[in-house]
N, C-alpha and C positions, 0 to 999 in steps of 0.2 A: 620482501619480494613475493612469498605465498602467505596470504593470509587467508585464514577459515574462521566462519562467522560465528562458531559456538566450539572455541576450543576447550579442552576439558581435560584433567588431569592423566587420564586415558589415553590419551594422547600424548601428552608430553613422554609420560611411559613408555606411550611404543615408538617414539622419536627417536629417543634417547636410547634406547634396550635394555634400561634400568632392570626391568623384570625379567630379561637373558642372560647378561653379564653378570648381575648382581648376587648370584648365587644364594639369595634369598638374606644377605647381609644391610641390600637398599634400595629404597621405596620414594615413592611422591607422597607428602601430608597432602591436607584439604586447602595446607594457606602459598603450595607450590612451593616448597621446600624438597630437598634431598632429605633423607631421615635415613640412621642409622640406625638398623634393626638387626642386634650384636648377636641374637641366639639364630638367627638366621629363620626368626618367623614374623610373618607378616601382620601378626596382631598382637604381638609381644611390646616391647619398652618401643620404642621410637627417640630419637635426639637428633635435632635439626642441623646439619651441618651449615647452616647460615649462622645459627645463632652463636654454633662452635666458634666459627672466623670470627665473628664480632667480638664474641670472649677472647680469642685470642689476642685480637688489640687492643682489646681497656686493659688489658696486663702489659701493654708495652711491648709485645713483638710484633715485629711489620710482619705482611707476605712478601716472599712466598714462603710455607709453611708446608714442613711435610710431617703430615697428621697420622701418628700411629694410634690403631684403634684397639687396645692389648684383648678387650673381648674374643674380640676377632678371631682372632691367633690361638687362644684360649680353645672358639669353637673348630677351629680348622682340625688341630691334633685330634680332638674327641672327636669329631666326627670320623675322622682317618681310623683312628684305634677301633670305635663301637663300629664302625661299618665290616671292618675286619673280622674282630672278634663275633660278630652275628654273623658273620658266613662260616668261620670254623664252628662256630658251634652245630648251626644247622647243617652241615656237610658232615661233621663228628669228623673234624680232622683231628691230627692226634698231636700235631706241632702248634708252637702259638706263633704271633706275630710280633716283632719288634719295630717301630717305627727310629730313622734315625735321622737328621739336619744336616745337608751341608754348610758347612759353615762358609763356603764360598759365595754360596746364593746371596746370603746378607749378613756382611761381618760385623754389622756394629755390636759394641758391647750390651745393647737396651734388648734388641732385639736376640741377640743368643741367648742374655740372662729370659726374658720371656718365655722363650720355647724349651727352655731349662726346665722354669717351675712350672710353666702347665703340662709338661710333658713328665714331669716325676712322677703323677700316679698310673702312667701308663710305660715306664719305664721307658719313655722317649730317646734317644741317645746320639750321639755328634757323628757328622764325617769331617776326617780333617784332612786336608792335601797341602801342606806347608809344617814347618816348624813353630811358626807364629799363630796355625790354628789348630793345629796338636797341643799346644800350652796353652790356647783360651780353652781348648775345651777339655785340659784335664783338671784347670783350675773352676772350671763353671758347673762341670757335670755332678761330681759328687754324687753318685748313683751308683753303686756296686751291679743292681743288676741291668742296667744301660748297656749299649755297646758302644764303643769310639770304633770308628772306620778308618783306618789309615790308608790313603790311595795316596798317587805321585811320588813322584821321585824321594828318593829314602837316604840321605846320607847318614854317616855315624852318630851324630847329633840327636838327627831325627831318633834313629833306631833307639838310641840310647833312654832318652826321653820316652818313648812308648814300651820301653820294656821297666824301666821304674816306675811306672804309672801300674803295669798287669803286675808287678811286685806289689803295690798298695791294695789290689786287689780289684781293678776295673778291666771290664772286658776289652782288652786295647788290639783290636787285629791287626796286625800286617798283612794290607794284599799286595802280593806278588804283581808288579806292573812292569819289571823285567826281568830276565832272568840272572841276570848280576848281581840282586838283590841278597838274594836266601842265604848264598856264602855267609855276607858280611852279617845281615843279622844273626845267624847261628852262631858265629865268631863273638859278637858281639852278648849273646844271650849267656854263651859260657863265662864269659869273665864277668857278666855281672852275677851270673847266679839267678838266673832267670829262664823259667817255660816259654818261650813264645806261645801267641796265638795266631797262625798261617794262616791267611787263605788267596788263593790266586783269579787273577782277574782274566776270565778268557774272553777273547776273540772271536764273537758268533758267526756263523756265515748270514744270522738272520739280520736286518737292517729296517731300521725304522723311515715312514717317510718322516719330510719334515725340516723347516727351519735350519734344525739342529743333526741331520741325520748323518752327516760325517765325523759326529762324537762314537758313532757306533758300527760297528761291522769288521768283517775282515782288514779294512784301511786303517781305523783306527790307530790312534797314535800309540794310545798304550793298552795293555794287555798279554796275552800269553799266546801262540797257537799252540794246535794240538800239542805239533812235536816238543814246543818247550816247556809243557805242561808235564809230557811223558819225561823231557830229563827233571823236572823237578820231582819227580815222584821218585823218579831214581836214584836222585841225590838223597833223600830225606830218608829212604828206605838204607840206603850205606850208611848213611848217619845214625839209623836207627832214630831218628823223629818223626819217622811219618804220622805218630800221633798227636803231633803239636798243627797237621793238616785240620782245618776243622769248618774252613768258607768256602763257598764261592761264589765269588761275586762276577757280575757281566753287568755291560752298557750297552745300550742299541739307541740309544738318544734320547734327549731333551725335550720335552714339550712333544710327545709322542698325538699326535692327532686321531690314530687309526686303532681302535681295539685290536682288529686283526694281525696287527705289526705286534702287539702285545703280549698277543697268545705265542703267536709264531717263535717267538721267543722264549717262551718259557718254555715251551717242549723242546725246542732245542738244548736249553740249558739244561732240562730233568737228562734227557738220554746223558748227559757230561758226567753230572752228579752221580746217576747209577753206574758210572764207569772207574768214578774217583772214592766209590763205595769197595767196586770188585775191586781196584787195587790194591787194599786194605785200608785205604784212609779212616777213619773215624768219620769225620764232616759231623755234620749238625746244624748247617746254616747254610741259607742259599738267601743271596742279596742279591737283588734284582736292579741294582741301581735308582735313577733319576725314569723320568718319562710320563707322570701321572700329569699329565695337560691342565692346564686353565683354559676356560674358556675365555680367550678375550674381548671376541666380538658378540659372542651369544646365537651364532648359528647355528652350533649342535652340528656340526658336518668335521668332516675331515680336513678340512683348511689347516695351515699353519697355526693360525691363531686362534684356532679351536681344537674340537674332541668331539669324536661322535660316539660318546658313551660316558654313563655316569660312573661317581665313581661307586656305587654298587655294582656295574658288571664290572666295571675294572677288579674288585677286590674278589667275587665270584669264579670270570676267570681264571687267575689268579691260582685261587687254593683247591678250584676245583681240578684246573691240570697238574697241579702237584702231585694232590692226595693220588689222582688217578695214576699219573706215570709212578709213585712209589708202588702204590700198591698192586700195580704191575707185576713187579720185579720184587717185592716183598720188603721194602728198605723202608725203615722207619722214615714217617714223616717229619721233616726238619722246620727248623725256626725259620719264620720268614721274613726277611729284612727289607725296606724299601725305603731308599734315599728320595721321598719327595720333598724337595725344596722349593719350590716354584708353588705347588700346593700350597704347603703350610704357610708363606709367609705373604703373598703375593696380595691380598685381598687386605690386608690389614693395615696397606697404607695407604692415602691420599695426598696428592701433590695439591694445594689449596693456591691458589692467586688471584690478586685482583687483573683489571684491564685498565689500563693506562689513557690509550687514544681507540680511537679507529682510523684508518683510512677507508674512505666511501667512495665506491665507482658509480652513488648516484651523479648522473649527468644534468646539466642544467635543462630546464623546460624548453623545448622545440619553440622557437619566434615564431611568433604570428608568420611573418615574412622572412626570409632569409638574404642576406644582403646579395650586393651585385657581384659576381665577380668574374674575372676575365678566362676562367675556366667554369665547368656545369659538373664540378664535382658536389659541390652543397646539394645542387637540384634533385640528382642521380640518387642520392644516398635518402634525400627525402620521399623521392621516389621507391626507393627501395620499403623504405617502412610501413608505407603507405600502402604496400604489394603483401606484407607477410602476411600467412594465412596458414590451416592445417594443410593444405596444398601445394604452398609456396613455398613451405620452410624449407629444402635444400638448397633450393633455387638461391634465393634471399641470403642464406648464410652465407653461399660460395660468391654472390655479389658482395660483401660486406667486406669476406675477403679480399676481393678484389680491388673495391675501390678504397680501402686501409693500406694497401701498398700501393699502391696511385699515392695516396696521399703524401705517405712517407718520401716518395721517388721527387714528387712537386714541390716539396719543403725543402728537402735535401737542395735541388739546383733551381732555389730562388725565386720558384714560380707562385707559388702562393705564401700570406704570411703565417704568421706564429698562430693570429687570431684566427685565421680563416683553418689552418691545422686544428684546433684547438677544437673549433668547431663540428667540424669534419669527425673527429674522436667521440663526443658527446652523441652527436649522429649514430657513428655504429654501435654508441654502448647503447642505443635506446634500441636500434634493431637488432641486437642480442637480445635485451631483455626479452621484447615481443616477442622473439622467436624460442626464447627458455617456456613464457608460458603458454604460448600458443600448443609447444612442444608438449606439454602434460597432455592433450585429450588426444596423442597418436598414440594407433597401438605397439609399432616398433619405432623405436628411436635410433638411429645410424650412431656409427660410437660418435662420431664428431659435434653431434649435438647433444649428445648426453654429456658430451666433454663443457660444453658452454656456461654451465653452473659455476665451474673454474676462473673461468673468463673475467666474469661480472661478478667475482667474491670480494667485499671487503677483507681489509686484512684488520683483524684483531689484536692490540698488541699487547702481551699478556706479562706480567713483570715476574721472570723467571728465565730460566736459562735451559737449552731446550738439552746443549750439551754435557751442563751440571747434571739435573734430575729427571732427566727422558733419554739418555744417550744411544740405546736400543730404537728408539722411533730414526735417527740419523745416521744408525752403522748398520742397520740392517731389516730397517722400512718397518719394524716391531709397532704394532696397532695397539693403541690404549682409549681405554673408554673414557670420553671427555662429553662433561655435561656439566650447564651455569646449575649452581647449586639453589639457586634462587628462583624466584618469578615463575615458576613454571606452572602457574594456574595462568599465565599471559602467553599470547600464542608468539614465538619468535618469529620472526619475518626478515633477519638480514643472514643472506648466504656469505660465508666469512672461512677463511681460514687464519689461522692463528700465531705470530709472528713470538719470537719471542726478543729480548732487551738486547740481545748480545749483535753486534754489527758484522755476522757472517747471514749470507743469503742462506744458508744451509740451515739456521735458526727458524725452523716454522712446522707447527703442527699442521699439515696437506692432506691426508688418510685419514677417512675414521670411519670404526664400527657402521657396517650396514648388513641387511641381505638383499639379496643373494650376492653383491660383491660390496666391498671398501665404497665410501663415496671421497670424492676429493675435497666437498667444503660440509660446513657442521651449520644449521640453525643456530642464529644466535636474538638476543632482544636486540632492539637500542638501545645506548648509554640512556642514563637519567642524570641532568648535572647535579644533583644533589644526593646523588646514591653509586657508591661503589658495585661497582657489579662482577663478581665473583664467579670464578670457574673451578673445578674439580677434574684430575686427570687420577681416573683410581685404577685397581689392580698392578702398583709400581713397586710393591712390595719387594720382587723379586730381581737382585741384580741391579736395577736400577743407580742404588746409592753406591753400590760396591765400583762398575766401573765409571761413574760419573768423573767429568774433570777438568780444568783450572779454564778455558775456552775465556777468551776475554777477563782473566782473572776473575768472575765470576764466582764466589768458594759454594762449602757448604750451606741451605739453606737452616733458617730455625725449625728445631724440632718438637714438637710437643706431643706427649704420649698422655691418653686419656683414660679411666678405666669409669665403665658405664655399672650405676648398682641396679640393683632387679626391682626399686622401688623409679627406677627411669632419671634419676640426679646423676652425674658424672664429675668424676673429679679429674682435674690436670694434674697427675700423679708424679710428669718430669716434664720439665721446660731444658731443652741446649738450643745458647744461642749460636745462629749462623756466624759463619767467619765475618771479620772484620777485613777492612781494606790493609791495612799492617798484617794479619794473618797468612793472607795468601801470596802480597807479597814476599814474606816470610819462605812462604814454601816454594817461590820460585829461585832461592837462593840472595835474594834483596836483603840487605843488613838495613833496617827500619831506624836503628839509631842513626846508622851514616847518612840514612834516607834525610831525615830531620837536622842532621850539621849543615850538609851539602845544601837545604832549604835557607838556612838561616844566615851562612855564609853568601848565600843570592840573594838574600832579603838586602844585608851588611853592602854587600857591592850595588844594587837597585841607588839606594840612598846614597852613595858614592857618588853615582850617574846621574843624581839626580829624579828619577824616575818617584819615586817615592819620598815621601817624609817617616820622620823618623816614628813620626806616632801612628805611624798604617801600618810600622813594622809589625809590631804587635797584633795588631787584626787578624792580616796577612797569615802571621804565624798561625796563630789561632784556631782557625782555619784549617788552614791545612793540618793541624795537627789532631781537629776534629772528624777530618774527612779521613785518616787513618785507621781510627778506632770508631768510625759508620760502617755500618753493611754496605756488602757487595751490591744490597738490589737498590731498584727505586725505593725512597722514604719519603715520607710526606712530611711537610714542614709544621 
């Protein structure tokens, strides 16, 4: 639908916002290619994420593919760590920084083992908020000088388990998220014979915007206020442990967009700290939580799905109000801990899939003549097309309108036919079109014609499941940068949005990356019958796999993890295949064996009925007991 005469990789670039989003991770080659560029520089290794797909199916995995890039992840920690550590050095703070994971961001075992061993040399270390991620992460860490985070609800179990582990000798905290807490673990810490390591989780009055900004503030689900901050200090002083106090940790949200919401925060939290100092606590640690944003869309603004700051002033900020409010009040400067999850892991993975079909709202060619008929609705609407202009376009639109529900109203009570309806459609998608391009050389566009791109999108249908491995884009409208990994030295020309396999309407990628807002359909090529053509939805590293889920029994996709060498070769370091059709059954409570009697016992009765002979039995079986142990997605034969 827009084509330009000398399109140029430059282009596709700024199409795409490869060079906004991409955080200097991925690029356009010379042959239009997407290219992985894993140290995050532009004239380093390169590896074609086209050629990656293709590799991946001469090894026998179908798409969709979710592609872990371990470099990636590698670069995210070190750059988090070196960016830190060059601000305390140049600032001469006198505390260092600890980086830690939540394990909730992304539980899989590939992915913690990952941020496990790149994160060893910088003493990387877990958050855990369950029992089941308190035991991944005290059998993964193995790092003495690491810290494990303990947030959420704390039963004996838990407590129990985190206090054998600070027995072995790992920094294991418990923050305080209510005050029913402290009892049982000091209970619990006596009969095993065990120090706890306290620290409590307060309630800012500061609040972040944002997405996520009810994870943080005075509402907040969990946390401490003042006053239960002051009975725990009271308690622990009766008890004589106020020196087992040694954290404090705060949240003010997720995916924090706004520097100023960042700072504001952290001085609120230093005045706490100098407070839980005068008390007599010990402390030594102030954990600032989650908040260090991705860019999604590549704005650079304070949007949701941005951050209007790098993460050099983030880390700047940061330790410069620290050092300032200790040195204030004369309080040694404390370890700095920051849970970014969404950071480290977010970039590191790609959702890969082919495209199946399209559906096309090209219209057929306007007849010479238009037939007769016993209303002047055909005439009207040719008439109309005939009229759009850069002068006419309101005009024109709200006639198209018009005569669109005429036509429905005359079809509905038998006044004209299917054909003459049929026509009548074709009519207004061609007076759309006209009016989408005519609409490029106004200088304001009314929203209702900006809306029209919508209107006259193809729909793309993409072999993935939007509810499996995008489920953030359908609970709560979450923006991911999507671009064909291919062709992009060819100028795309079809406005499309992107449907996926699963048969809920709700299944469709409608939003993507733009400035200065979201656009509702993406450029795409057209199919070629003799070439697969392939799409990329990146930065889904985060959350994504964690709450993905069974939506048209759809399971997990294949995963392939890659590590790229510094001479630019990459090796497929771990292959897990996607669930099988028996798997997910499986998890929906289905007994697969009974699946396969109850088949065979209907095959047995068919041949009773007659319906069958007895040598399709076996086909039949066959069959179906191939289709059990096939993938969830589309396969190609």
């Amino acid at each position: 639908m827009h084509q330009k005469k000398h399109w140029t990789i430059e282009d596709a670039t700024n199409l795409y916002g490869i060079d906004k989003w991409g955080a200097g991770y991925f690029a356009v080659d010379d042959s239009g290619d997407v290219v992985i560029t894993p140290l995050g520089e532009k004239n380093g290794v390169q590896i074609s994420l086209h050629a990656i797909a293709k590799g991946i199916e001469e090894r026998g995995l179908s798409m969709p593919v979710l592609l872990r890039i371990e470099n990636i992840l590698g670069s995210q920690i070190k750059r988090l760590h070196d960016t830190f550590n060059k601000v305390i050095d140049e600032i001469g703070y006198q505390g260092s920084y600890k980086g830690v994971f939540p394990i909730k961001v992304n539980q899989q075992e590939q992915v913690v083992e990952a941020v496990c061993e790149f994160g060893r040399q910088y003493n990387h270390g877990l958050e855990a908020g369950s029992k089941s991620e308190l035991i991944a992460a005290i059998s993964m860490l193995n790092n003495r000088q690491a810290c494990i985070i303990c947030n959420g609800y704390k039963d004996e179990e838990f407590i129990d388990l985190g206090l054998y582990a600070t027995k072995m000798g790992l920094k294991c905290f418990f923050v305080l998220e209510m005050p029913g807490e402290l009892e049982l673990i000091l209970e619990r810490a006596k009969a095993i014979g065990a120090k706890p390591l306290l620290g409590v989780r307060i309630k800012l009055s500061s609040k972040a915007e944002g997405q996520w900004a009810d994870s943080g503030g005075e509402s907040s689900v969990f946390g401490l206020t003042m006053g239960q901050v002051i009975d725990v200090i009271d308690y622990l002083k009766q008890e004589k442990k106020l020196d087992c106090l040694k954290l404090q940790h705060y949240h003010i949200g997720s995916q924090i967009p706004n520097i100023q919401d960042i700072r504001t925060g952290v001085i609120e939290a230093c005045r706490i700290y100098e407070e839980l100092i005068k008390e007599g606590a010990e402390m030594g640690y102030l954990d600032l939580g989650g908040g260090l944003a991705v860019d999604y869309d590549g704005s650079k603004t304070n949007y949701h799905s941005s951050r209007n700051y790098s993460v050099e002033e983030y880390c700047y900020d940061i330790v410069e109000t620290i050092a300032s409010a200790m040195d204030k009040c004369g309080i040694a400067h404390p370890t700095i801990i920051t849970e970014s999850g969404r950071y480290t892991v977010a970039y590191y993975s790609v959702l890969l899939f082919n495209v199946l079909d399209v559906t096309s709202i090209t219209p057929h060619p306007i007849p010479p003549e238009l037939p007769k008929t016993t209303y002047d609705l055909l005439d009207n609407l040719l008439e109309t097309y005939n009229m759009v202009s850069v002068k006419t376009v309101q005009e024109c639109y709200n006639d198209a309108l018009f005569y669109k529900s005429q036509a429905q109203q005359l079809f509905k009570h038998g006044n004209i036919s299917l054909r003459e309806r049929a026509m009548a459609e074709d009519l207004i998608r061609h007076i759309l079109i006209k009016i989408s391009t005519v609409a490029q050389d106004l200088e304001y566009k009314p929203e209702e014609i900006r809306q029209i791109e919508a209107l006259i999108s193809d729909i793309y249908y993409g072999n993935f499941s939007l509810f499996q491995s995008l489920p953030d884009v359908w609970a709560i409208d979450q923006l991911f940068p999507v671009t064909p990994i291919h062709r992009l030295h060819e100028a795309p020309t079809r406005n499309a949005i992107i449907a996926d396999i699963t048969c809920d309407s709700d299944g469709k990628i409608d939003m993507f990356p733009a400035f200065p807002q979201a656009k509702k359909t993406i450029l795409l090529h057209d199919l070629k019958n003799d070439e697969e053509y392939y799409l990329g939805v990146f930065l889904v590293g985060a959350y994504q796999e964690t709450l993905g889920d069974l939506h048209n029994l759809f399971g997990d996709t294949n995963v392939v993890t890659i590590h790229i060498q510094e001479d630019g070769s990459y090796d497929f370091i771990r292959e897990l295949e996607g669930d099988s059709v028996g798997d997910v059954l499986s998890y929906v409570e289905y007994d697969v064996n009974a699946i396969k009697q109850r088949m065979k016992n209907f095959a047995e009765d068919a041949i009773r009925q007659g319906f069958i002979k007895v040598k399709e039995r076996t086909t039949i079986l066959k069959c179906f007991h191939e289709g059990l142990r096939g993938y969830t997605y589309f396969e190609k034969e």
